[in-house]
DRENSEZA-288257 format. One record per residue (C-alpha): y, x, z; residue in three letters. Coordinates in steps of 0.25 Angstrom, whole numbers, plus 2048, in hexadecimal, padded with zeros to 3 digits. Layout:
BEGIN
YXZALA/...
//
This chain:
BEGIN
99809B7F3UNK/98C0937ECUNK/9890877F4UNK/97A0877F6UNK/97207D7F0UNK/9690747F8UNK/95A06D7F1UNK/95C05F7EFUNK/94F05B7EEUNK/9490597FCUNK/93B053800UNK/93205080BUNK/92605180FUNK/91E04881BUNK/91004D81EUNK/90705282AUNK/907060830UNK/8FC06782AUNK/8F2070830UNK/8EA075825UNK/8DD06D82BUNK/8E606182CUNK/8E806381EUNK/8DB065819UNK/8D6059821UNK/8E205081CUNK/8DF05480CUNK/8D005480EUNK/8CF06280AUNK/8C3067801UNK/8BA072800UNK/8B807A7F4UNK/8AC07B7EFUNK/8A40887F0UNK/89908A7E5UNK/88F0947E6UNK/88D0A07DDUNK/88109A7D7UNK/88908C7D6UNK/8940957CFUNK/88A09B7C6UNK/88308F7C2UNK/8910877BEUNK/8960937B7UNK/8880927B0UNK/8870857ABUNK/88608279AUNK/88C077793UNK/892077787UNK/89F07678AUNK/89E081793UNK/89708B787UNK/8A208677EUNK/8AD08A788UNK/8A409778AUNK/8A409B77CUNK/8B209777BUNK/8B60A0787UNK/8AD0AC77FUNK/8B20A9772UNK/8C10A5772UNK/8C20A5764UNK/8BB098765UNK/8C609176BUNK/8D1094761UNK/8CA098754UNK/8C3089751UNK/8D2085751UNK/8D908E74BUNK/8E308A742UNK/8E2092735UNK/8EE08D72BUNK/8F808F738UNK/8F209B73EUNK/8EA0A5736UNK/8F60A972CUNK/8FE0AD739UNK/8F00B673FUNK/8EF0BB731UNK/8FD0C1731UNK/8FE0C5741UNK/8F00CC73EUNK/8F30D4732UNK/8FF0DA73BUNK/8F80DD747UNK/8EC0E273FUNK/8F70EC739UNK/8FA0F1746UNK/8EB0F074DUNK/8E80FB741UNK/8F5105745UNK/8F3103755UNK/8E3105755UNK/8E611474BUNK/8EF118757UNK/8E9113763UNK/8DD11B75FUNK/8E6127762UNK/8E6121771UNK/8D7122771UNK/8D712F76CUNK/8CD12A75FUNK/8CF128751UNK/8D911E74BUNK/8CC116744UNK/8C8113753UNK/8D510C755UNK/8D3103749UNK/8C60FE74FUNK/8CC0FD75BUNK/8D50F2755UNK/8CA0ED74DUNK/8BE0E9755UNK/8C40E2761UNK/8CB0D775AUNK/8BD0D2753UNK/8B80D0760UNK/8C40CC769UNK/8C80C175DUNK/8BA0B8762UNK/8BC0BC771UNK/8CD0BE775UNK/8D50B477BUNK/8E10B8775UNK/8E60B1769UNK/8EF0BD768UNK/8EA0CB76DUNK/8EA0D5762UNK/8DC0DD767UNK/8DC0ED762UNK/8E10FB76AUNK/8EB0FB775UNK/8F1107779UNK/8EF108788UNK/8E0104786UNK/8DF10F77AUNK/8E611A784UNK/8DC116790UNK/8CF119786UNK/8D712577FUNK/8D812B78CUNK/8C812A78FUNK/8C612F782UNK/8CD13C782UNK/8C613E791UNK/8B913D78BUNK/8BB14377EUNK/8C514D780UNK/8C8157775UNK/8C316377DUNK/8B415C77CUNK/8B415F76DUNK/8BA16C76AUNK/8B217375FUNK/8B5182759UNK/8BF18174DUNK/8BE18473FUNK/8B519273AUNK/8BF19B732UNK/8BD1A8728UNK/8C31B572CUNK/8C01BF721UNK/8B41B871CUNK/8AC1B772AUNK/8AC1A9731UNK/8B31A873FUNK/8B419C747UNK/8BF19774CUNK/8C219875CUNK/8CC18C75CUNK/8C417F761UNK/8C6170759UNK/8C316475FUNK/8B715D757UNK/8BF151754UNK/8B414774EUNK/8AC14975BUNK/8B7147763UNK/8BA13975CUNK/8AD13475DUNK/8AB13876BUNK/8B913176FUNK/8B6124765UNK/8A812476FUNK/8AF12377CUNK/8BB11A778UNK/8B1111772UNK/8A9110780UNK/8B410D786UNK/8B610277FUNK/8AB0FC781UNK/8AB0FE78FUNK/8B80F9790UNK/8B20ED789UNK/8A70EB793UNK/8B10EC79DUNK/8BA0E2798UNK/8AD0DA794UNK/8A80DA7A2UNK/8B60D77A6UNK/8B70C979FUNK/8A70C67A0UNK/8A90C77B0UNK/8B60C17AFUNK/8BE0CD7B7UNK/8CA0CD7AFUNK/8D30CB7BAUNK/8D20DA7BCUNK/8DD0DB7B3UNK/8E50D47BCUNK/8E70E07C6UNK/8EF0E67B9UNK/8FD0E07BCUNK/9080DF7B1UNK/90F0EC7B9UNK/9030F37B9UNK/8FF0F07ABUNK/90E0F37A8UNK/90D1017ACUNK/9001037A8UNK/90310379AUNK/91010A79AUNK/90911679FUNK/8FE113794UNK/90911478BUNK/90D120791UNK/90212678FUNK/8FF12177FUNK/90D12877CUNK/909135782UNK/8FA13377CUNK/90113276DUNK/90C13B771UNK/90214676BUNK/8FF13F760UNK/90F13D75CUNK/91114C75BUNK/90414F757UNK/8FF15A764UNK/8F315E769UNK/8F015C776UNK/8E415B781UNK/8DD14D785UNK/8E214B793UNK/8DE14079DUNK/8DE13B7AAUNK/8EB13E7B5UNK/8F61447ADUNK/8F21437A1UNK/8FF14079AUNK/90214D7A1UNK/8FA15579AUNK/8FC14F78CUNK/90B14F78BUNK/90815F791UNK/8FF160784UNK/90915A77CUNK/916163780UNK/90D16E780UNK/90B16C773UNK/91716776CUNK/919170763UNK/90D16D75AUNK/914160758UNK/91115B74BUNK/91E157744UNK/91714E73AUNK/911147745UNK/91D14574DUNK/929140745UNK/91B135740UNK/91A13174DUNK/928130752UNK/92B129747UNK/920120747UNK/92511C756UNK/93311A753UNK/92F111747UNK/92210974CUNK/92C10875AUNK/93B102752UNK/9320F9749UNK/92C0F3756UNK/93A0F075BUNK/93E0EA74FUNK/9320E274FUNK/9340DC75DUNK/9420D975BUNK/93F0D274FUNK/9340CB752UNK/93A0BD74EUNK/93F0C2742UNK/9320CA73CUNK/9280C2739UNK/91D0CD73AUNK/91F0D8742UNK/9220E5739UNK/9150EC739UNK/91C0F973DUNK/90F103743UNK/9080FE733UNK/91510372BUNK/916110732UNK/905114732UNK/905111724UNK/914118720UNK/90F124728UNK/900124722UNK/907124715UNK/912131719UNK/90613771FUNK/8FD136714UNK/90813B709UNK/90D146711UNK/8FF14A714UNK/90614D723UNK/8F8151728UNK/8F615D71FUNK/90416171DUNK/90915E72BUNK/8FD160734UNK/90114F73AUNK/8F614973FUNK/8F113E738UNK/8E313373AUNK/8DC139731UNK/8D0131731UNK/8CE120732UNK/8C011E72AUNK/8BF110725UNK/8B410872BUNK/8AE10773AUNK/8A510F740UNK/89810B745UNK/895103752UNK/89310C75EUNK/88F10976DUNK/897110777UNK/89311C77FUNK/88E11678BUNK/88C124792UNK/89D124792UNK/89F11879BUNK/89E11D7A7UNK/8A91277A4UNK/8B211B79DUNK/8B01117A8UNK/8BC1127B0UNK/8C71157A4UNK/8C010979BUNK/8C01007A8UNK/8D11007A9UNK/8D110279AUNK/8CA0F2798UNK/8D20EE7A4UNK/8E00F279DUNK/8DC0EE790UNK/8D80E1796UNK/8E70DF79DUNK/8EF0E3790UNK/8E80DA787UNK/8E50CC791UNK/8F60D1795UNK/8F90D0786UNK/8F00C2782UNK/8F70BC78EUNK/9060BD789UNK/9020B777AUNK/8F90AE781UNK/9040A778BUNK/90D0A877DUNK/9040A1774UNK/8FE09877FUNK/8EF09A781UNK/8E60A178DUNK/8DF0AD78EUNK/8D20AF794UNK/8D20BC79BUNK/8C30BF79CUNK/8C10BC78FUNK/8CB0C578BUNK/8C30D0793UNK/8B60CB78BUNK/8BD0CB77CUNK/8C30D9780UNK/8B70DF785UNK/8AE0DB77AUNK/8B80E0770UNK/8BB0EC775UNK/8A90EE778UNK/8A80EA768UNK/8B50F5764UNK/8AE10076DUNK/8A20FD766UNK/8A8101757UNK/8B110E75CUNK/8BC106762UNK/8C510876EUNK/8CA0FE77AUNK/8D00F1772UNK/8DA0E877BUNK/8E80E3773UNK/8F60E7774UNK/9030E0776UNK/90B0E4769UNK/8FE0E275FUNK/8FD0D3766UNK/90B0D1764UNK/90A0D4756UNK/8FF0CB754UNK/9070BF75BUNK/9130C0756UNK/90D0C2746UNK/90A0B5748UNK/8FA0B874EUNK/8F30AA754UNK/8E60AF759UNK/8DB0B9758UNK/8DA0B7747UNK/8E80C2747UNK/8DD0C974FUNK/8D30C9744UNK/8DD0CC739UNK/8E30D8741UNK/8D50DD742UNK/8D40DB733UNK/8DE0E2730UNK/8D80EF739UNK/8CA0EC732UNK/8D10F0725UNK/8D90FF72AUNK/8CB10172EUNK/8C30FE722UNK/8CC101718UNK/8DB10771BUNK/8D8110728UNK/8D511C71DUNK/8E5119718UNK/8EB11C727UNK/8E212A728UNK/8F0131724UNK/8F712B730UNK/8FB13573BUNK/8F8133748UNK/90713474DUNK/90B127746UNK/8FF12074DUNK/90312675AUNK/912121758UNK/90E114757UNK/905114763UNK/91211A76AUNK/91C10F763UNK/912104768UNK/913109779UNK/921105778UNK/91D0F777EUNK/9160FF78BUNK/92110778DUNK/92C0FE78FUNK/9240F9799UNK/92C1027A1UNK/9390F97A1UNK/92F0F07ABUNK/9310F97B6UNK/93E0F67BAUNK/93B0E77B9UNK/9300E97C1UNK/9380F27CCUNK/9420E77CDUNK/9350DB7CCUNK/92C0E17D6UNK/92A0F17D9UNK/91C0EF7DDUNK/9180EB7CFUNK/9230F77CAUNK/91C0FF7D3UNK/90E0FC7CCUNK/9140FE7BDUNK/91A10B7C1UNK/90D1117CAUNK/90310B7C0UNK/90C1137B1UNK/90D1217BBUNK/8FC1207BEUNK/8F911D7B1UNK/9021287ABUNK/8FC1337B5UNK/8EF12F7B8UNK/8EC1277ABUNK/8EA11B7A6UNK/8DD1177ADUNK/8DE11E7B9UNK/8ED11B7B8UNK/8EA10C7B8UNK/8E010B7C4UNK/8EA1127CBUNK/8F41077C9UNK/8EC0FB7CBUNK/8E91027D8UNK/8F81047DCUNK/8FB0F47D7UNK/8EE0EF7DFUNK/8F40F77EAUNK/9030F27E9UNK/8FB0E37EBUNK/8F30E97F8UNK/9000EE7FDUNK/9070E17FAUNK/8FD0DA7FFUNK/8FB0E280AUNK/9080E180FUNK/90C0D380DUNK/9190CA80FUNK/91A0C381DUNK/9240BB821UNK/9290B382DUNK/92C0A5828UNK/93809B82CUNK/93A08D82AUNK/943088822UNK/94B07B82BUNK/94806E827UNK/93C07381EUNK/92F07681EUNK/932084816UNK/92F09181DUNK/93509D818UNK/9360AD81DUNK/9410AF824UNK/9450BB81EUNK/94A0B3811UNK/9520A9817UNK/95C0A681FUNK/959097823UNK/94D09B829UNK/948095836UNK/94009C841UNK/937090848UNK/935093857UNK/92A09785CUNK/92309784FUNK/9210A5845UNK/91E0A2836UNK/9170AE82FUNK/9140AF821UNK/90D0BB818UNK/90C0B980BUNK/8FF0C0807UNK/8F00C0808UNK/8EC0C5816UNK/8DF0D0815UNK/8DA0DC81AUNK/8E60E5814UNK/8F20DB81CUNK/8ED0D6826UNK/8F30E1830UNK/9020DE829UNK/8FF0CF829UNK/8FF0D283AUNK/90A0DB83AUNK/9120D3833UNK/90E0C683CUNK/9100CE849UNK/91D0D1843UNK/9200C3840UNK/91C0BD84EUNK/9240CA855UNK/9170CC85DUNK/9080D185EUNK/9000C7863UNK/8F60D1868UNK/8FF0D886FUNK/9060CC875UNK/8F80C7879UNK/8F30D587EUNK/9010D6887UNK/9010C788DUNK/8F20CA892UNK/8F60D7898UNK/9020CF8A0UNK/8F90C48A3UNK/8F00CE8AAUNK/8FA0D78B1UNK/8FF0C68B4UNK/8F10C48BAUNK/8EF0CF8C2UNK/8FD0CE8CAUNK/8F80BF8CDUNK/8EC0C48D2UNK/8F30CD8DAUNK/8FC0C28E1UNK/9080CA8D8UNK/90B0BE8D1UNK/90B0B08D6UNK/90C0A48CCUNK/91709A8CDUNK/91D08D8C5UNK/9250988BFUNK/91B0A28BCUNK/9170AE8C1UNK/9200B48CBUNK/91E0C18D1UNK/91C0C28E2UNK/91D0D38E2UNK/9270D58EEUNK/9330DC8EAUNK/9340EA8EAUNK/9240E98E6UNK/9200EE8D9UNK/9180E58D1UNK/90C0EB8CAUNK/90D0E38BEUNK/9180EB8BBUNK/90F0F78BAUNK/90D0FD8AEUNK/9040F58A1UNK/8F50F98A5UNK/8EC0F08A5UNK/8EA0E78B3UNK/8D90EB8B2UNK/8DC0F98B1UNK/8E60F98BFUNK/8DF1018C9UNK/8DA0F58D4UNK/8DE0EA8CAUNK/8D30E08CAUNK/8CF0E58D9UNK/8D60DD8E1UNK/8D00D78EFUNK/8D20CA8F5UNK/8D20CA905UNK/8CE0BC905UNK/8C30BD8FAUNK/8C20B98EEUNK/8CD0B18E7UNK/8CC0A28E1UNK/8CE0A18D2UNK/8DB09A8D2UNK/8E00978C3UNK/8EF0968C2UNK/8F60948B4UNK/90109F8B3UNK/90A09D8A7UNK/9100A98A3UNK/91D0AA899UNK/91C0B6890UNK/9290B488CUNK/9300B689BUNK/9300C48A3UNK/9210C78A9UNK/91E0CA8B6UNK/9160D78AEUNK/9180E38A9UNK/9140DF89BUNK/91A0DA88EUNK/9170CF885UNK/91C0CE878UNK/9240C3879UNK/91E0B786DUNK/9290AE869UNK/91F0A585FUNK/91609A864UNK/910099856UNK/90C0A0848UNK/90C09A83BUNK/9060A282FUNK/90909F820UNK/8FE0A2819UNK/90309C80EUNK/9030A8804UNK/8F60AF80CUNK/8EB0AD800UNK/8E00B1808UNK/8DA0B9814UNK/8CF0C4814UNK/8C40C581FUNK/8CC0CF828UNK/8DA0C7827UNK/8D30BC82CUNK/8CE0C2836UNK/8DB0C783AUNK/8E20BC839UNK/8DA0B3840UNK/8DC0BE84AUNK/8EB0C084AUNK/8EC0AF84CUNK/8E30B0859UNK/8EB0BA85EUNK/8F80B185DUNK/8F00A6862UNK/8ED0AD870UNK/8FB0B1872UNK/8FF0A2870UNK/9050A2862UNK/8FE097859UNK/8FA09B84BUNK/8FC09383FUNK/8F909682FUNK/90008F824UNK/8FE08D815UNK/8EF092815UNK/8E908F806UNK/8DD088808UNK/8D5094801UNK/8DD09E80CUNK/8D6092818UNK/8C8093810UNK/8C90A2811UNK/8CE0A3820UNK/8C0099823UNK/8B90A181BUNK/8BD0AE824UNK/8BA0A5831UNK/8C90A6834UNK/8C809A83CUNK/8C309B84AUNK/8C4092856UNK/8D409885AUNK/8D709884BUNK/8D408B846UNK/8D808583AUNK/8E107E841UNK/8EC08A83FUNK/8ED087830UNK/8F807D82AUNK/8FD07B81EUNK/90B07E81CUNK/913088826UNK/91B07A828UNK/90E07182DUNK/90D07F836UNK/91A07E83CUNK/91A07083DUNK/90E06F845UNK/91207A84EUNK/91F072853UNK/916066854UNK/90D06D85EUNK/918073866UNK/920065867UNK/91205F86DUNK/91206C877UNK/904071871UNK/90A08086DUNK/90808787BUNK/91509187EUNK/91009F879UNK/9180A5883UNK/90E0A088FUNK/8FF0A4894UNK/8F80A089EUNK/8F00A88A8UNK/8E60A38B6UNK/8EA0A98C3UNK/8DA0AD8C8UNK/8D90B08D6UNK/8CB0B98D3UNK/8CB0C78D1UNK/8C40C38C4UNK/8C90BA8BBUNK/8CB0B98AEUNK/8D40BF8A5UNK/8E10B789FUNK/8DB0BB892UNK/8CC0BD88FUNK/8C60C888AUNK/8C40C087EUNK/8D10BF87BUNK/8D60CC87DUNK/8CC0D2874UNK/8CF0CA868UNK/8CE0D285CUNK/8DB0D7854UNK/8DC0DC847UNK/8E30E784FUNK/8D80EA857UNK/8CD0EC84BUNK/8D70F5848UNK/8D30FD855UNK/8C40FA854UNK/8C4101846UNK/8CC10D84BUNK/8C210B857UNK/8B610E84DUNK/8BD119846UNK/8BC122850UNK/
//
């Protein structure tokens, strides 16, 4: 058996008892400052140089790095990392543009126009800025819901039968309507995703993306993936099938595709598997030789231009039906605003759009940020992304925002900052102006196939769940909830649903917190739960209760449960009970019943006599007669006669106490971050309530900010001082047993009541008293109003 192992190291500490006022006076505590909103406004306000230099740093973060850029060591490296990524900026816009549901051109100034912009406003040294699948799927799906195919069905072709023209009863789909009404609404909503993120950074609300955990983000974009691989499932084996949207969606396609699977297009297929297989093995060999490989093998360029090249010679479109580009103008089209009369229609799906392209790309600057040692500026991020993606909406763009495998191209070629950024989108300018008319061969399948090779990232997402399982199930829970939604019900839909359900697993949490009964540790001043450990002691006499969560509105009814569970008693009852013996007590002095002694109260009932404070538990005011009693020899004198009654002894009443084994209550309110109006009031309740019964209430380990906030509640009154508060549970404890070695702790168990010879004296308990308000009864006075 292993011995066990005591510390060394000891140490000890001589210093008072605190009480928190003690404290505060001893350490002469200060006041923070409060400042107006107009003080606020006129500092934020005030111009210096310094202050417009750091301004226009903060605007421009190009500023801060370019002035000292180091040319000979640096721009060689961003020359080579941005050839490279260009190369694969040109191949992943052509195929996200199928996402979209546009034309491959669109995608090429989709990796175009956002990198001018985000080069003189990014914080990232790193980002590579162009299509992202998930953000491309989001605007595809509003596309096809407001373009669908049925919106521009046109009669077919006119056709001769002997000599007498005939049109054609089968309908087409006016295809260059259809593209320029979908290039309209995935450019506004672009910009309005722009505005939105712009809006975003200028009002500095990025802390919205927080709410999107790593879990929810996580199933999030598997099911996105999901719903790529299903969206180019068409594309691979060349089907036709309906635009479907909304809840069940990926339903109604794969019905569409099955239904149709026999007019797969053989070309087509073998194009796209094999395009999988290839872009997929060459990845792998990428990655597990990245130490070796000086550049990464450039695998989605090889196969675009090997399969333009077989497509071209084997003239696949006319002699096999495959579908092919078909047209990529050189050039850009002219300036365009968006179609503000659509906004209203886009709001919702382009408000989670800007917030998920804002969490991938600010996710993704953060890891190569930490790695290469430098800060990125959130809201600024949210600026540079919304103006870029407002100037790419602008030109027939779609939504902007990075991805993880295009950055990791551009690190690890060797890419320092933004100037890979700028090559990259050199290299874009050129497909566009001058090679784009080479790749209008291309089929569609092979661009599709390398959309599908690149999900393979999301999708081994999956192994996290069981690490999640075993981590924590609630954040398994969230994965697995938020990747079904967004599978059924759809991205958007799909992710509102999950940030609810994650916002709901913190309520229930919070709502339901940890309490604990503490111990002390002997010889220590460590106070642990007693379930955890065995060398635990109990102090007599003393209950120590800890929760370990905010206390508002929502848990304020557990935080008593579990303290009346703590305690092993209900103050209210207890209170209710000893006021009803007192005045069944009462009434049998009046009634010469009960005489007091030295020893107490003893009953003088001859035997064989029944006593009626045996009687059943009525009221004594509601005893026929009760109060009426007459004296022969007029009225009484007011005679006062301390009684002591022991609650813990048998009484000479028909009632029962709820025996309270505690002369005080310590609360550790260590880990309580703050209170809300109602949990004040509550509480402030709940500590009177003990206080009347005769069990002192203590708080310990308040944060100063949690004290500033009980005064700003007017928690303190004149029962609940600030005298209750002490800093540690230990100062708590400590001057507990001081007060009850000096005698100054009365015995809970005792109360005292006057013997009044008039019909009408007082009550033990006034009025007042009795009708102190529990949270329990505005409980009643609700269901009261109710009804």
């Amino acid at each position: 058996m292993m011995a066990s192992h005591r510390p060394a190291n000891h140490y000890c500490v001589s210093r008072p008892v605190y009480s928190k006022k003690a404290f505060d006076e001893d350490n002469d505590r200060q006041i923070p400052e409060s400042r107006s909103f107009r003080e606020k406004l006129s500092a934020s306000s005030k111009c210096s140089s310094s202050r417009a230099k750091q301004v226009l740093k903060g605007l421009f973060p190009i500023l801060d790095w370019l002035l000292q850029y180091p040319t000979k060591q640096w721009l060689p490296s961003d020359v080579i990392s941005g050839v490279s990524t260009g190369l694969v900026c040109c191949l992943q816009g052509l195929a996200y543009a199928l996402l979209v549901s546009v034309g491959p051109v669109y995608g090429l100034y989709a990796a175009f126009f956002p990198i001018l912009t985000y080069f003189f406003l990014g914080t990232s040294r790193h980002l590579s800025v162009g299509p992202f699948p998930v953000t491309c799927l989001m605007v595809g799906s509003v596309v096809l819901t407001l373009a669908p195919d049925e919106e521009f069905m046109r009669p077919g072709n006119e056709s001769m039968v002997n000599g007498t023209l005939l049109e054609s009863e089968s309908m087409e789909v006016d295809i260059s309507a259809r593209e320029a009404q979908r290039i309209v609404v995935a450019s506004t909503m672009t910009v309005l995703i722009g505005l939105f993120q712009l809006g975003m950074g200028v009002f500095h609300v990025g802390f919205l993306v927080r709410y999107l955990s790593d879990p929810l983000v996580g199933g999030f974009t598997t099911a996105a993936a999901v719903h790529v691989l299903i969206s180019q499932l068409k594309m691979v084996l060349s089907v036709p099938t309906h635009s479907h949207n909304g809840f069940f969606s990926l339903a109604y396609v794969l019905s569409d595709v099955f239904r149709n699977i026999k007019q797969t297009n053989v070309a087509d297929l073998v194009a796209g598997l094999l395009t999988i297989v290839t872009v997929m093995a060459v990845k792998e060999i990428n990655a597990k030789f990245q130490n070796r490989i000086p550049v990464p093998i450039p695998i989605e360029v090889i196969v675009t231009v090997v399969a333009t090249g077989i497509s071209y010679a084997v003239d696949l479109n006319s002699r096999y039906g495959a579908s092919i580009v078909h047209s990529i103008p050189r050039g850009f089209v002219p300036a365009q605003f968006p179609n503000i009369e659509l906004f209203g229609e886009i709001v919702g799906s382009s408000f989670s759009t800007a917030v998920v392209g804002y969490a991938v790309s600010v996710s993704v600057a953060k890891v190569y940020a930490a790695k290469h040692d430098y800060k990125i500026d959130g809201n600024q991020e949210l600026i540079a992304f919304g103006i870029s993606n407002i100037f790419c909406g602008c030109f027939s763009g779609f939504v902007a925002t990075t991805a993880l495998s295009r950055t990791a191209i551009q690190e690890s070629t060797g890419g320092k900052t933004q100037v890979a950024g700028l090559i990259s989108a050199l290299m874009v300018l050129i497909v566009i102006v001058a090679v784009g008319p080479l790749l209008q061969p291309l089929q569609k399948s092979v661009l599709a196939g390398i959309v599908i090779a690149n999900l393979k990232g999301m999708f081994m997402q999956i192994c996290d769940v069981p690490i999640l399982w075993r981590q924590n199930r609630t954040d398994c829970f969230i994965w697995v909830f938020t990747c079904i939604s967004c599978i059924v019900l759809g991205l958007d839909v799909g992710l509102l649903t999950g940030v609810v359900f994650e916002l709901g697993t913190v309520v229930v949490r919070s709502q339901f917190p940890t309490c604990s009964t503490l111990g002390n540790v002997p010889g220590t001043d460590i106070y642990r739960n007693f379930k955890d450990y065995k060398n635990i002691n109990e102090i007599p006499g003393i209950k120590i209760f800890k929760c370990n969560s905010p206390i508002y509105f929502a848990n304020i009814d557990y935080f008593k449960e579990q303290l009346r569970a703590t305690v092993g008693f209900d103050a209210v009852r207890v209170f209710k009970k000893r006021n009803k013996a007192l005045k069944k007590i009462h009434k049998l002095i009046k009634k010469g019943k009960l005489k007091i002694t030295e020893n107490g109260l003893v009953p003088v009932a001859p035997l064989g006599v029944d006593n009626e404070a045996f009687e059943s538990e009525q009221d004594p005011e509601q005893v026929e007669g009760g109060a009426q009693q007459e004296v022969e020899d007029g009225p009484r004198q007011e005679i006062e006669v301390e009684v002591q009654v022991d609650w813990t002894s048998s009484l000479p009443v028909n009632v029962t106490v709820p025996k309270v084994n505690i002369h005080s209550l310590v609360m550790d309110f260590s880990a309580v971050s703050f209170l809300d109006m109602m949990s004040a009031k509550s509480l402030r309740l709940v500590i009177k309530e003990f206080i009347r019964i005769g069990v002192s209430v203590y708080i310990a380990g308040c944060d100063d900010d949690t004290v500033r906030r009980m005064e700003a509640l007017c928690f303190f009154d004149d029962v609940v001082t600030r005298d209750l508060l002490f800093l540690t549970v230990h100062d708590a404890i400590l001057f507990i047993k001081l007060e009850d070695s000096n005698g100054k702790i009365s015995d809970p168990m005792v109360d005292k009541i006057s013997q009044m010879q008039d019909d009408k004296e007082p009550l033990p308990f006034t009025e007042d008293e009795d009708r102190i308000e529990t949270y329990d009864n505005q409980h009643l006075a609700i269901h009261g109003l109710s009804n």
